[in-house]
C-alpha positions as CSV (number, residue, x, y, z in Angstrom):
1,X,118.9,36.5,135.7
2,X,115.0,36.7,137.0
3,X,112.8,33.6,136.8
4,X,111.0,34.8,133.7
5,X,114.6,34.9,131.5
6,X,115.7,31.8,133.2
7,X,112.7,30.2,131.7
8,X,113.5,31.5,128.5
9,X,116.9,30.5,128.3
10,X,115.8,27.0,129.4
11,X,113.3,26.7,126.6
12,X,116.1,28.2,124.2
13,X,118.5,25.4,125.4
14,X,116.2,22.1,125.0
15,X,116.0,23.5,121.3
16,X,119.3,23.3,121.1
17,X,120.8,27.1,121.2
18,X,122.6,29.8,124.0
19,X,121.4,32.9,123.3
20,X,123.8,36.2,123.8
21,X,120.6,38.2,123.0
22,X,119.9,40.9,125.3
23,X,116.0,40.4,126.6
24,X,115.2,43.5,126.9
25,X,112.7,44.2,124.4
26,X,108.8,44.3,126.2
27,X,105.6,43.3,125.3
28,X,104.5,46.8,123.8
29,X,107.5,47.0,121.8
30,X,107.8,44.0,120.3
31,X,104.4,44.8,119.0
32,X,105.2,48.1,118.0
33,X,108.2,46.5,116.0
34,X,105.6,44.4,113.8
35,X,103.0,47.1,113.4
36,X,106.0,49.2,111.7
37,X,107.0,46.7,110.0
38,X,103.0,46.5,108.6
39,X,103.2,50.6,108.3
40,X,99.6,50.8,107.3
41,X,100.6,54.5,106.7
42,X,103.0,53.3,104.2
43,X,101.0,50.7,103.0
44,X,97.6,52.4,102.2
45,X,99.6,55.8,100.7
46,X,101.6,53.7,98.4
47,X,99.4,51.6,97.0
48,X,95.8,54.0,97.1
49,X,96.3,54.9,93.1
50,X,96.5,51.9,92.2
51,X,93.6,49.9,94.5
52,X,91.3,53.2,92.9
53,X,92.1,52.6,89.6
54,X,91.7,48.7,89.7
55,X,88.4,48.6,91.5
56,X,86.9,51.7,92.6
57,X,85.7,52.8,95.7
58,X,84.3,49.6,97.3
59,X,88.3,47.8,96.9
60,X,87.8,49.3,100.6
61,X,86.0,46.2,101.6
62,X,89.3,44.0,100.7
63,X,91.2,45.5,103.7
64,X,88.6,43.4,106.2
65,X,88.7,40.1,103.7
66,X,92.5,40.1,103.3
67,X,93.1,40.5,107.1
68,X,90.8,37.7,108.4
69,X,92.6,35.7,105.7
70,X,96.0,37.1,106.9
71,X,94.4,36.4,110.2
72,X,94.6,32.6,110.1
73,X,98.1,32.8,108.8
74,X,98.9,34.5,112.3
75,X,97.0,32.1,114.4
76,X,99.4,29.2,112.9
77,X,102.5,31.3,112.9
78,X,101.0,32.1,116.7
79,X,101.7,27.8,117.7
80,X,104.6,28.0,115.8
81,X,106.1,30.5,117.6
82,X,104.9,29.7,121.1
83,X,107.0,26.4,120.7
84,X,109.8,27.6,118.4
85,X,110.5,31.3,120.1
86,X,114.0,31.6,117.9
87,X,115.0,34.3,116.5
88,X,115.4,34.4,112.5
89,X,111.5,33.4,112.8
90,X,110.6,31.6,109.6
91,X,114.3,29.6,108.9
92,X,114.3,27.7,112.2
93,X,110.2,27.5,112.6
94,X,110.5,25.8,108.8
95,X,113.9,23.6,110.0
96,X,111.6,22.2,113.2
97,X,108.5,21.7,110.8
98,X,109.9,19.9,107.7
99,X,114.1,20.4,107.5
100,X,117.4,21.4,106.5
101,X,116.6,21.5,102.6
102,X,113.0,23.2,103.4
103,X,114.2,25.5,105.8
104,X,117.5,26.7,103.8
105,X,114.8,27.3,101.0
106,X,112.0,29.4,102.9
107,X,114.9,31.1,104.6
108,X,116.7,31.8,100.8
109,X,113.1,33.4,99.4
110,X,112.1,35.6,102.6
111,X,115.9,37.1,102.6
112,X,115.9,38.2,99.2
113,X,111.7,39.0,100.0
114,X,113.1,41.3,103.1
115,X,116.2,43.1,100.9
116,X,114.2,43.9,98.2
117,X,110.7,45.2,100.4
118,X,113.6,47.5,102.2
119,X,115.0,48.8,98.6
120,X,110.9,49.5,97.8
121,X,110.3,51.1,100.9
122,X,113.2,53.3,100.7
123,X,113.0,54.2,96.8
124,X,109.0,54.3,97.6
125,X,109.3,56.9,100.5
126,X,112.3,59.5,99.0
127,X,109.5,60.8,96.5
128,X,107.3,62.3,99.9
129,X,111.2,63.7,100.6
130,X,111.2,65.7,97.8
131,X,107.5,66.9,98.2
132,X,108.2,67.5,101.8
133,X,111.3,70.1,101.1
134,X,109.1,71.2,97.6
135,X,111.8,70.7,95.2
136,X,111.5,68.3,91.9
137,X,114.0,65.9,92.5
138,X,115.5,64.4,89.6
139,X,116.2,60.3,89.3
140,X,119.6,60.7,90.7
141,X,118.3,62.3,94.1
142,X,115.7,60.1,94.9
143,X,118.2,57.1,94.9
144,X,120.5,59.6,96.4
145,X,117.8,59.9,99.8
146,X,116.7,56.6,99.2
147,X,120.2,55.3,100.1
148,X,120.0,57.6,103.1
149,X,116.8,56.3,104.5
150,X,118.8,53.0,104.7
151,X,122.0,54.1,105.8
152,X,120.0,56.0,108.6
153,X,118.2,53.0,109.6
154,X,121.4,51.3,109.5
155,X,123.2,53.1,112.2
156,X,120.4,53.2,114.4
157,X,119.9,49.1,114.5
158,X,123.4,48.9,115.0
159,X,123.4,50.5,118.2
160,X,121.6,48.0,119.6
161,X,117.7,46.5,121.2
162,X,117.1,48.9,123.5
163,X,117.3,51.6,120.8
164,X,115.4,49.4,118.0
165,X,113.0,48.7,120.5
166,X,112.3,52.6,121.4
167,X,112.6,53.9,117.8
168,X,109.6,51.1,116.6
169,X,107.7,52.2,119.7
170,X,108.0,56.0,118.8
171,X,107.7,55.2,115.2
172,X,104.2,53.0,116.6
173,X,102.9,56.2,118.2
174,X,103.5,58.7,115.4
175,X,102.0,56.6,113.0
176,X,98.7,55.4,114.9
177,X,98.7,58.9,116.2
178,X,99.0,60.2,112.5
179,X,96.3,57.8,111.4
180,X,93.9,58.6,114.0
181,X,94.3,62.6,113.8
182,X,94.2,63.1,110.0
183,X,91.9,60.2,108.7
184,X,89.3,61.8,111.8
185,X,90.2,65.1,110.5
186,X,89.5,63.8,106.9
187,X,85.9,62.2,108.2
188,X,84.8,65.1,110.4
189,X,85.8,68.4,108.1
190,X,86.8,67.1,104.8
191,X,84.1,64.4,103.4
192,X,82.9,65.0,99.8
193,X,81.9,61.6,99.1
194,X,78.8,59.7,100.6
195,X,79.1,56.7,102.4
196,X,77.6,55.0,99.6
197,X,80.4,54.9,96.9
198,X,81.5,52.2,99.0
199,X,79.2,50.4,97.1
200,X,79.4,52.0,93.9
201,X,80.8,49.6,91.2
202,X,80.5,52.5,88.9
203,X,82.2,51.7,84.9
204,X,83.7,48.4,86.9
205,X,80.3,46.2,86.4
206,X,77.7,44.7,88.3
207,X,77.5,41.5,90.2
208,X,79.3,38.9,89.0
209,X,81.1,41.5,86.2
210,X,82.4,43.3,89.2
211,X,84.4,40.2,90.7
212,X,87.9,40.7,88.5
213,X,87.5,44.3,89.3
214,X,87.5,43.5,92.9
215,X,89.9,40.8,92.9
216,X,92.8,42.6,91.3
217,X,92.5,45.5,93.5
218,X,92.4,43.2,96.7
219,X,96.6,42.9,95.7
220,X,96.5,46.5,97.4
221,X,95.4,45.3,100.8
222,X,97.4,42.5,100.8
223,X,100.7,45.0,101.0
224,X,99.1,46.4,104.1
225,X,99.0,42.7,106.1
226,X,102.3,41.6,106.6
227,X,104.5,42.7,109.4
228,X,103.3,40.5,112.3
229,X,105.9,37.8,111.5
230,X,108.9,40.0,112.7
231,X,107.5,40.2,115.9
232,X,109.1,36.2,116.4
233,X,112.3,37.5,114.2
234,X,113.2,38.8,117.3
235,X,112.3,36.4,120.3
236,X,115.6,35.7,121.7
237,X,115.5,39.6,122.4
238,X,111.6,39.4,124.1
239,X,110.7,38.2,127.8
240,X,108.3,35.0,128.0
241,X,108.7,34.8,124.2
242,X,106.5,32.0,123.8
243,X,103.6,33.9,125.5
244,X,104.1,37.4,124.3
245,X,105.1,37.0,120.8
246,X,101.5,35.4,119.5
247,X,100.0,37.7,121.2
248,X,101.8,40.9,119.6
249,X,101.4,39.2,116.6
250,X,97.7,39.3,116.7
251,X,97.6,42.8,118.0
252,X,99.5,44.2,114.8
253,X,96.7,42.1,112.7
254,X,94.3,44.2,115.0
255,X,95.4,47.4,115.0
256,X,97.3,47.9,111.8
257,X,94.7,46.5,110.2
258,X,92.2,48.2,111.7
259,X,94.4,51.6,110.8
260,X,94.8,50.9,107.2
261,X,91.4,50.2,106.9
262,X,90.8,54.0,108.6
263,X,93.1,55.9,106.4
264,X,91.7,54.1,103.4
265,X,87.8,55.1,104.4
266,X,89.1,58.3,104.8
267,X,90.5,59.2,101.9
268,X,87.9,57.5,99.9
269,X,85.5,59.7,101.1
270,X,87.5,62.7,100.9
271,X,88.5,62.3,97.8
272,X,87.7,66.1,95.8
273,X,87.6,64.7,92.0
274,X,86.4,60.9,92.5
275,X,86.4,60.3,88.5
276,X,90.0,61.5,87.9
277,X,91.4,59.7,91.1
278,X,89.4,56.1,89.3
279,X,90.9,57.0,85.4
280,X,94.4,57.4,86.6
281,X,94.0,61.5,85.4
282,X,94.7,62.2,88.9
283,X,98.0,60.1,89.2
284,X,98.3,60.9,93.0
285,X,94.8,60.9,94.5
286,X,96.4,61.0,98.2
287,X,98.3,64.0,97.8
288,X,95.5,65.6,95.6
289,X,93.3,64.9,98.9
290,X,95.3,65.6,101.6
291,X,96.3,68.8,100.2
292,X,92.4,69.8,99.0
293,X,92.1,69.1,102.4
294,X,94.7,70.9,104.7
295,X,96.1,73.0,102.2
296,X,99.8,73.3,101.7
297,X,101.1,73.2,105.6
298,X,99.2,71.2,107.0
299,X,100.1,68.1,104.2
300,X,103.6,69.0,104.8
301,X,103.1,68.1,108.5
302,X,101.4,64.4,107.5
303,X,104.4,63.9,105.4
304,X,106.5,64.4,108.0
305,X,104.8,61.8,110.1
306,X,104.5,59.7,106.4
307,X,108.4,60.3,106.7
308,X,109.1,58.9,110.1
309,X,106.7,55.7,108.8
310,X,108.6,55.4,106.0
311,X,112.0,55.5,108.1
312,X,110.5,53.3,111.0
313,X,109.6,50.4,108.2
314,X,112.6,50.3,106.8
315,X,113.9,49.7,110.5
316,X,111.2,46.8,111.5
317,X,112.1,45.3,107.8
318,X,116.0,45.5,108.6
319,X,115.7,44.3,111.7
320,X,114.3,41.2,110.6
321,X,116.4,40.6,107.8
322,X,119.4,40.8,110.5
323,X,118.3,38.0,112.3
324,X,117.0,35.7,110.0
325,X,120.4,35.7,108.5
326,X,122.1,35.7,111.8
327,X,119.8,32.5,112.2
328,X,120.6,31.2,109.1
329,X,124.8,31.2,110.0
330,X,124.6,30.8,113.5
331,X,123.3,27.2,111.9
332,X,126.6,27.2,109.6
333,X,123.8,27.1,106.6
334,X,124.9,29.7,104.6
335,X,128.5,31.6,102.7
336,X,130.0,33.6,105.4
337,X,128.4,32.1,108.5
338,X,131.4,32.8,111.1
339,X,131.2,36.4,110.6
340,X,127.4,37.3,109.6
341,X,126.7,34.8,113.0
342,X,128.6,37.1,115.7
343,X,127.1,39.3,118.2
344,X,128.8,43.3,118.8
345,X,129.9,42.4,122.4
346,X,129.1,46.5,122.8
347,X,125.2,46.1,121.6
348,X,124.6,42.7,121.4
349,X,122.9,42.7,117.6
350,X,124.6,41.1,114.5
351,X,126.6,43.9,113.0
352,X,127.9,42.2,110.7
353,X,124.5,40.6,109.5
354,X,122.9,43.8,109.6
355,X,125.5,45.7,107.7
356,X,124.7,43.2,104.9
357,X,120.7,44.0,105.4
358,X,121.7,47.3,104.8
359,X,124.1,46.6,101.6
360,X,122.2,44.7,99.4
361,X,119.5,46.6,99.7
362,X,121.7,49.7,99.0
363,X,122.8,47.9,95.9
364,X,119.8,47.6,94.9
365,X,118.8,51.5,95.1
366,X,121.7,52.5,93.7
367,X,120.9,50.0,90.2
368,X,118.3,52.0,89.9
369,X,120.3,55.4,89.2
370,X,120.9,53.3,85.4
371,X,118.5,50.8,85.7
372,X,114.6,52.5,86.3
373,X,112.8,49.3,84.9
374,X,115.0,46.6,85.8
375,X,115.1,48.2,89.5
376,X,111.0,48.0,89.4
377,X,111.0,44.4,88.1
378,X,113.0,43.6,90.7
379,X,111.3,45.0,93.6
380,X,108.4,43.9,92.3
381,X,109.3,40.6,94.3
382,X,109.6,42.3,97.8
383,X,105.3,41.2,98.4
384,X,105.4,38.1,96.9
385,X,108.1,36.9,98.1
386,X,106.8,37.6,102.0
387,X,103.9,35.6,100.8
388,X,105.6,33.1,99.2
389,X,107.4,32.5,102.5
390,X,104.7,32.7,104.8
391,X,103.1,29.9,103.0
392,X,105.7,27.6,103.3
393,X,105.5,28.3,107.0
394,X,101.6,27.0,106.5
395,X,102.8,23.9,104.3
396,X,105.5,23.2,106.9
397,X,102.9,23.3,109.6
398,X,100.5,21.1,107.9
399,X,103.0,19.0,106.8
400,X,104.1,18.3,110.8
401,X,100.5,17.6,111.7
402,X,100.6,15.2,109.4
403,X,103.7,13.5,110.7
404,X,102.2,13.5,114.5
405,X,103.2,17.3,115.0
406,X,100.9,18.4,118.0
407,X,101.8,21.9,119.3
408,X,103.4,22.5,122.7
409,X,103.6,25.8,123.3
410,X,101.5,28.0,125.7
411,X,99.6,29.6,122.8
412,X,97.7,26.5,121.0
413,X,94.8,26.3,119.0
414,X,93.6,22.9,120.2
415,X,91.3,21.4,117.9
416,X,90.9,24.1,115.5
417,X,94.4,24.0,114.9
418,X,94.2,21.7,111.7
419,X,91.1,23.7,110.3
420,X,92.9,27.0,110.7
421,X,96.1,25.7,108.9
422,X,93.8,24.7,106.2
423,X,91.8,27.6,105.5
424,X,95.2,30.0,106.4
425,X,96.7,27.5,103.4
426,X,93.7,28.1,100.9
427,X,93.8,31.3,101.5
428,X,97.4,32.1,101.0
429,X,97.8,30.0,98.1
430,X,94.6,32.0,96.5
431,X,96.6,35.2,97.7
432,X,99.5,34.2,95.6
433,X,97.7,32.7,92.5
434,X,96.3,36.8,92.4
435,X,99.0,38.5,93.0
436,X,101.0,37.1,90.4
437,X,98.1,36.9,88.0
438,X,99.2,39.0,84.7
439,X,96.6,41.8,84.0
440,X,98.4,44.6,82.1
441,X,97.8,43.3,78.6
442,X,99.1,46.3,77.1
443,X,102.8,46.3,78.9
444,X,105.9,44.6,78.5
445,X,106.1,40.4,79.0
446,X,109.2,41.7,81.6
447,X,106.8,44.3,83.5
448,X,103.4,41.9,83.4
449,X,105.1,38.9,84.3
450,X,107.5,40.9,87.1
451,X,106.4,38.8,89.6
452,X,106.6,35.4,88.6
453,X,109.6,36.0,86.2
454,X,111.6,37.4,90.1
455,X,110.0,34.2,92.1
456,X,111.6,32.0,89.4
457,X,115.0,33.7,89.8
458,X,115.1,33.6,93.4
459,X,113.6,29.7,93.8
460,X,115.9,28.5,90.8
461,X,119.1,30.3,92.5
462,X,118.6,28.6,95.6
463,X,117.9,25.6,94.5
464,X,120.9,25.5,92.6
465,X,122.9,27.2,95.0
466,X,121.3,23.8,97.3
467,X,121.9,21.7,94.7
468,X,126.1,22.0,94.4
469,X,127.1,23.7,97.7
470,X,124.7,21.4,100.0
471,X,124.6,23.3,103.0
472,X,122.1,21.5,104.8
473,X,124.8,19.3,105.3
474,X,127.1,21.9,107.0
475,X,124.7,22.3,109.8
476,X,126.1,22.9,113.0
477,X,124.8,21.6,116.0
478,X,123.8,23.3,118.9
């Protein structure tokens, strides 16, 4: 053992655990692990229609609002992590911060959040399958390939790190790579638009009238800014965790950010029918562009790199899931903790917790084959949920300085720490309060409410489940 993973294992043992991790997982890839995770590639192409249609062209200035408020959030997950570099990220940081109850809570929320984000990416990304092979798949088999996506992910996570780590960092390089060569191409040989429908409130209003406008289709750009959280899922697997992980957390803030905000400017300006894209006539406005603007071939090579995004996410997202519940029984906190807690002695990864990663959201899908709406209410929770947890990370923090928590990791933010947990908290609970707000008047209670109907499922089943089984009690120590 070198005197870097020495260190690391000593840090790892006055918290109380043995890792049987293997640390094998660098700098770059741990980064490239989160910025999958982000996909802005997935991000930006699944939610363009809707950002359009909401506010117009200049929702394209949400994408630098939302990540310096997503921004903050990193900086205090950054000192959380630098002290607390254990994997399963957000159960033990909240366990440290607050305890048992809070953490089996905030750990309850962001595993359902993860399952159902990895059903939406894979139901979300079998639809560019179908236009990729140009055939009109029916209901049936898009759960069909959406089932696959997982499975596939599945079986490559299970064989271990060193092969997570490489498939995120090739994943990383065809998706930046991807962003960089079509959005230029876009900009340089494809712009309709002028620069100035950035600023074009059009029908939306003036002023003041514009703000709802602008508001609700900020909830677009807040898909695109999470991700940089699973960088710390896995810090029992990273070198000089402590030191590395805030910093690839930052970087995916940095340059997933800065590649969702790219594709979006692209495609905004090279958009060929701009009314049609903002009244919803033109239902797919990216595939409307990108074909306008390569022509058949050429978008059937970007959705081949939208593909491997698409798979690459889902692998970033199972990934996490894995070891937060790996966390979660290695602690003895939840049903099933002997088995989901064990390590393959062949790959060193929690099969058994990442087989279940890959199940649930598999059930999921498959609902779906009978079950369109209910499915889509459901998934609905995948974003809120993530933000839901992340702000509990914020309250836990807050709540520790409070109590006489001062940071003692190598990444701290001094005095601006209690500052920046303040504004990261307004900003995340403002963050929630809109993307839960009901707008579509005209729809269903079940389909308006979606989101806040889901969060009360999930909070009210954990705290029951809480409540009678009390498994902050069973914790193990370590």
């Amino acid at each position: 053992m070198n005197t870097e993973n020495q260190s690391d294992a000593s840090q790892l043992q006055a918290l109380g655990y043995t890792s049987k991790f293997e640390r094998s997982m660098s700098f770059w890839e741990n980064f490239s692990l989160g910025f999958t995770y982000l996909s802005p590639v997935v991000g930006v192409y699944s939610v363009f229609a809707m950002a359009i249609q909401a506010g117009g062209p200049p929702m394209f200035w949400n994408y630098f609002l939302v990540g310096l408020g997503q921004f903050f959030v990193c900086l205090v997950f950054g000192e959380v992590v630098s002290q607390y570099p254990i994997s399963g990220g957000i159960y033990p940081w909240c366990l440290r911060l607050v305890g048992t109850r809070y953490a089996w809570i905030a750990a309850w929320v962001y595993a359902w959040a993860l399952f159902t984000t990895i059903a939406a990416v894979a139901v979300g990304g079998a639809p560019f399958l179908s236009q990729l092979f140009s055939f009109s798949f029916g209901n049936g088999t898009l759960v069909f390939f959406a089932i696959g996506m997982i499975l596939i992910s599945s079986a490559l996570n299970l064989s271990g790190t060193r092969l997570l780590a490489r498939v995120a960092m090739i994943g990383f390089i065809c998706e930046l790579l991807g962003a960089i060569l079509v959005g230029g191409y876009l900009l340089l040989f494809a712009r309709i638009q002028s620069i100035s429908i950035l600023w074009d409130t059009l029908s939306f209003g003036e002023g003041i009238d514009y703000l709802p406008a602008f508001v609700a289709s900020s909830v677009a750009a807040m898909f695109c800014y999470y991700g940089f959280e699973a960088c710390g899922d896995v810090a029992e697997e990273t070198p000089n965790a402590g030191v590395a992980i805030p910093k690839s957390m930052r970087m995916t803030i940095y340059v997933g950010g800065g590649a969702a905000t790219f594709i979006c400017l692209a495609l905004l300006l090279a958009i060929p029918d701009l009314p049609k894209a903002i009244s919803g006539e033109d239902r797919d406005p990216v595939t409307s562009t990108l074909v306008h603007a390569l022509g058949e071939t050429g978008y059937r090579l970007v959705i081949l790199v939208v593909m491997i995004s698409f798979l690459s996410c889902i692998l970033s997202l199972q990934a996490a899931a894995s070891r937060l519940l790996y966390s979660f029984a290695r602690d003895g906190m939840i049903m099933g903790s002997g088995s989901l807690s064990e390590l393959s002695e062949a790959h060193k990864v929690p099969v058994n917790a990442l087989l279940v990663s890959g199940a649930i959201p598999v059930l999921i899908a498959i609902l779906g084959y009978w079950l369109e709406d209910a499915v889509a209410t459901i998934i609905s929770f995948a974003s809120i949920g993530i933000y839901i947890a992340f702000q509990m990370v914020v309250i836990g923090a807050l709540f520790a300085r409070w109590k006489g928590w001062k940071p003692q990791g190598s990444f701290q933010l001094g005095k601006w720490g209690l500052l920046v947990n303040l504004i990261a908290l307004v900003y995340g609970l403002a963050a929630v309060i809109n993307m839960v707000w009901p707008r579509a008047s005209d729809s269903p209670w079940y389909v308006n409410y979606a989101m806040i109907v889901t969060s009360c499922i999930v909070l009210l089943t954990g705290l029951l489940y809480l409540v009678f089984k009390k498994p902050h009690l069973h914790r193990q120590g370590f």
